[in-house]
C-alpha positions in Angstrom: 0.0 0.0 0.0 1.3 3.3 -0.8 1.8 6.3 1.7 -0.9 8.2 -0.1 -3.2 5.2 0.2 -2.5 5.0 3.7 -3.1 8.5 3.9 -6.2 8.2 1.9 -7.8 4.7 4.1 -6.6 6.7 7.8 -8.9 9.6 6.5 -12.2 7.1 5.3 -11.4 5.5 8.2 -11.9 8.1 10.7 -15.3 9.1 8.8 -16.3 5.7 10.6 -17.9 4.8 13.5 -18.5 1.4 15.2 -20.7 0.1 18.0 -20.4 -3.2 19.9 -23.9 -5.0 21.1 -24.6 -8.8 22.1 -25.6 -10.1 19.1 -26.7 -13.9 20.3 -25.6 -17.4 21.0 -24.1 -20.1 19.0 -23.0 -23.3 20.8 -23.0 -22.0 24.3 -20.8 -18.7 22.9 -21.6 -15.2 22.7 -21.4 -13.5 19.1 -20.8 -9.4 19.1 -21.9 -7.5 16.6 -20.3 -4.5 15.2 -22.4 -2.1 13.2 -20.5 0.1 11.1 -22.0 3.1 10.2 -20.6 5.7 7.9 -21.4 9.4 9.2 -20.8 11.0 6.2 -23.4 9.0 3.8 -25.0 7.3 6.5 -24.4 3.7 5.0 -24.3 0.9 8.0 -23.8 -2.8 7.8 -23.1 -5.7 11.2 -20.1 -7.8 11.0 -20.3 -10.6 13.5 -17.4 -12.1 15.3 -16.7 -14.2 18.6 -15.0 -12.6 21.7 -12.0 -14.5 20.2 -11.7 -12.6 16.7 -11.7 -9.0 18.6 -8.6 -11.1 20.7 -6.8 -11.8 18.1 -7.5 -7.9 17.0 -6.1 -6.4 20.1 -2.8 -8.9 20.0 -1.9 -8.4 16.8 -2.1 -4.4 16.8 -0.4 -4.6 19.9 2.3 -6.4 18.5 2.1 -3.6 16.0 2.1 -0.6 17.6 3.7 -1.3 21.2 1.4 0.2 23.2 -0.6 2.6 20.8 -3.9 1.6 22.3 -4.2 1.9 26.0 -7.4 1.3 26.8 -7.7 -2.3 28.5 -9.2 -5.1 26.8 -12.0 -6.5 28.4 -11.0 -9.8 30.1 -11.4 -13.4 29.4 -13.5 -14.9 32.4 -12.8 -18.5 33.1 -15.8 -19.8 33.0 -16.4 -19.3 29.8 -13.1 -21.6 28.5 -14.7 -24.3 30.6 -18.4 -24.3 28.2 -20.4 -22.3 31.2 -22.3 -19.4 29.9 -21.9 -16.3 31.2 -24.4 -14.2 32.8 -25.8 -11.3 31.6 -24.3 -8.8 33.8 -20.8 -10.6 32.7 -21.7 -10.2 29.1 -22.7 -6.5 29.2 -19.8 -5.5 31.1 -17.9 -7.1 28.5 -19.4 -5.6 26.1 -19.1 -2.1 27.1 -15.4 -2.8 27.3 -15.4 -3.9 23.9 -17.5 -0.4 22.7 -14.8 1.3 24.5 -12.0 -0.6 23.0 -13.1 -0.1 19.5 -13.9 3.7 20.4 -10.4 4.2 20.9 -8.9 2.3 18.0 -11.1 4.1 16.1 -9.8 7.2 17.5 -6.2 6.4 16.9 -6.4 6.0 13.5 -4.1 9.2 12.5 -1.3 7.3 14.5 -1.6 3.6 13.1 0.8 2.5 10.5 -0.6 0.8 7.0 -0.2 -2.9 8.4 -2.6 -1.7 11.5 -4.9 0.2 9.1 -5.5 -2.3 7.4 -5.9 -4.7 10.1 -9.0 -2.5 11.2 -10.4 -2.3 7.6 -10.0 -6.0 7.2 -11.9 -6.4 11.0 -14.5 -4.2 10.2 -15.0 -5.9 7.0 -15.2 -2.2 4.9 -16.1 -4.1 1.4 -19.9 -3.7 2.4 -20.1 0.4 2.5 -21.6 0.1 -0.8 -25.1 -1.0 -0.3 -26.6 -2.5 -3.7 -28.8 0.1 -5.6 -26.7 3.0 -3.8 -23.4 4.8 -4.9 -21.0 4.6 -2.5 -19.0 6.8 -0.5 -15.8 8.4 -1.2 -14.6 6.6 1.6 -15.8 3.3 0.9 -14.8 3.8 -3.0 -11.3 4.1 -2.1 -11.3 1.9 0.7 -12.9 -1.0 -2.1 -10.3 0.2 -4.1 -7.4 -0.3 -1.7 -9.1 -3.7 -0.7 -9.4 -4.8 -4.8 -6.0 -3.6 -5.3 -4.5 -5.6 -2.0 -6.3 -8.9 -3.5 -4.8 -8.1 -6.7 -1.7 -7.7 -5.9 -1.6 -11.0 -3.7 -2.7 -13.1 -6.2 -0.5 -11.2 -9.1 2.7 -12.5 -6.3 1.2 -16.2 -6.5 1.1 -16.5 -10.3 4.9 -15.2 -10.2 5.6 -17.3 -7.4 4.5 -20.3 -9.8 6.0 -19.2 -12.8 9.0 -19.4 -10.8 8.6 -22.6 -9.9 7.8 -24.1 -13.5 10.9 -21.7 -15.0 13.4 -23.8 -12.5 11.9 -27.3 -13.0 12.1 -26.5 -16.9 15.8 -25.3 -16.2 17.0 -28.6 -14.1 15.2 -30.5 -16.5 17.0 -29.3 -19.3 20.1 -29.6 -17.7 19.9 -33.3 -16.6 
């Protein structure tokens, strides 16, 4: 990703804004959803993840951006590892700590480097600003864009990779 699209996905980004509500069970587990909204065309979708996927959210921008976000992460209880549901009470206090966590991530985003950016674009899932029948945002234009040309550009590195691969078998060949 180029500085300018960096530049460009911190500033769609930050036109975002994302709240955190129990969204139901599935085996015994709670599923969170996050609604996205965008404030400038008023656009909104849900993603819906486990506790565990907003986990693996917080470790890897912490091993990112050392400290960056300081708000604590809502804790794992241990009852919940064992299968035991948890209460209520224990899932809107986590879930509160999630809105806040998210809030400030959100709020950082003029500070986050393009591997953390697009961590959060990738988390909040930012393919679905454009609602069918609607034109899309500026902000969810480039940020499609930036996802399109990330796929791209992924599976442009494969077919090389392969080429690669059949050039040198077609070179030992050749020379056995």
């Amino acid at each position: 990703m180029s500085s300018e699209n960096a530049k460009q996905l911190r500033l769609d980004l930050g036109k975002l804004k994302g709240t955190v509500s129990i969204s139901g069970d599935v085996d015994k587990h709670p599923e969170y959803k996050l609604l996205v909204e965008d404030l400038q065309t008023l656009q909104s979708y849900e993603v819906v993840n486990r506790f565990g996927a907003f986990r693996a959210l917080k470790k890897t921008l912490d091993s990112e951006s050392k400290g960056l976000i300081e708000t604590k992460f809502p804790g794992t209880f241990a009852k919940s590892s064992l299968g035991v549901k948890l209460s209520k009470k224990e899932l809107d206090k986590r879930c509160a700590g999630l809105n806040t966590w998210i809030a400030e991530c959100m709020s950082k985003l003029e500070q986050m480097n393009e591997k953390e950016l697009e961590l959060m674009s990738d988390f909040m899932d930012l393919k679905h600003l454009q609602v069918a029948g609607s034109t899309a945002s500026r902000a969810a234009g480039n940020i499609q864009g930036a996802w399109k040309a990330k796929k791209e550009a992924e599976e442009s590195k494969k077919k090389q990779s392969m080429m690669s691969n059949l050039m040198g078998r077609k070179v030992r060949q050749s020379n056995e």
